[in-house]
C-alpha positions as CSV (number, residue, x, y, z in Angstrom):
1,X,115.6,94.1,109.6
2,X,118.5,95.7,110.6
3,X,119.4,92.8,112.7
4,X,119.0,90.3,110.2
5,X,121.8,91.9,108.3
6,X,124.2,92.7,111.0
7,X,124.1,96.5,111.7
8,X,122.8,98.6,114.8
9,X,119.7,101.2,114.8
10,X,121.3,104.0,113.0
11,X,120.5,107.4,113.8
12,X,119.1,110.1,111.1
13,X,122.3,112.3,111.1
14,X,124.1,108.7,110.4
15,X,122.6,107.3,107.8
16,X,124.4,109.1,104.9
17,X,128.2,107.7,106.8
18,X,126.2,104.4,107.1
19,X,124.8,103.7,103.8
20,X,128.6,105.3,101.5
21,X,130.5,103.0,104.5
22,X,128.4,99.6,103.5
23,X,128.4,100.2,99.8
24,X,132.2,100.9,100.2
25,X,132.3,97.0,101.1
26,X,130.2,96.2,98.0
27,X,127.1,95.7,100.1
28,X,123.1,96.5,98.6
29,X,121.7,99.2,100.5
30,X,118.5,99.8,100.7
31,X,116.3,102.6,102.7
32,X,113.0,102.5,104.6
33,X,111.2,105.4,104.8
34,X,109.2,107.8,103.0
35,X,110.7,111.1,104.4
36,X,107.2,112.6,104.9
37,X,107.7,113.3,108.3
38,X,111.0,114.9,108.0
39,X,109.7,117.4,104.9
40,X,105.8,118.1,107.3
41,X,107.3,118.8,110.8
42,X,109.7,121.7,110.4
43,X,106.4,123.0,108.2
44,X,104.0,122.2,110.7
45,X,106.3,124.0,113.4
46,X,107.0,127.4,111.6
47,X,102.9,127.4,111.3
48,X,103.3,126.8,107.7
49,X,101.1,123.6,107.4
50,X,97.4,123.5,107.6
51,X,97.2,121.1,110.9
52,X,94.3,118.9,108.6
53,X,97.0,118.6,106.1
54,X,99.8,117.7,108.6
55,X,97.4,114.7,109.7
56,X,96.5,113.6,106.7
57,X,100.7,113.4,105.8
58,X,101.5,111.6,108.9
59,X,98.8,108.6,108.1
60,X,99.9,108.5,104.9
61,X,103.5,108.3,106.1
62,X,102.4,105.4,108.4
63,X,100.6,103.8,105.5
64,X,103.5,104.2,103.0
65,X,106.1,103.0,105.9
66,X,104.3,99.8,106.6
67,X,103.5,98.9,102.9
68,X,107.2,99.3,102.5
69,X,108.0,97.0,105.0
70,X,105.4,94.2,103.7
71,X,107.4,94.5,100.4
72,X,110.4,94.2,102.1
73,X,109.3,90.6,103.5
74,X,108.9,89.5,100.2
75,X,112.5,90.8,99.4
76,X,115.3,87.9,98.2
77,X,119.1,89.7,97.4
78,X,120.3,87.9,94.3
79,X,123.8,86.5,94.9
């Protein structure tokens, strides 16, 4: 996707510059990801997630990430 409209892989310390820099130039933004992983894995390594719990989060974060994505097919910017 990211590709198709023109910009690089963008790492997750980036994003934030990434996103403010292309709505500076009147650009839709839109995101792709459910943040799931990045709330469960400083949990899961401080031993504060139940490791059945941690499992069940990251297939739901793959299931959420790719029915994001089939929406995203279906996607048609207005101009």
């Amino acid at each position: 996707m990211a590709a198709e409209v023109g910009i690089d892989e963008v790492m997750p310390e980036d994003k934030v510059d990434v996103v403010k820099r292309l709505q500076a130039e009147g650009r839709s933004v839109a995101m792709v990801g459910d943040g799931v992983n990045v709330a469960a894995l400083p949990l899961a390594a401080a031993g504060l997630l139940n490791p059945m719990i941690a499992g069940a989060a990251m297939a739901f974060s793959s299931v959420f990430v790719v029915g994001n994505s089939l929406r995203l097919r279906r996607y048609s910017p207005a101009h």
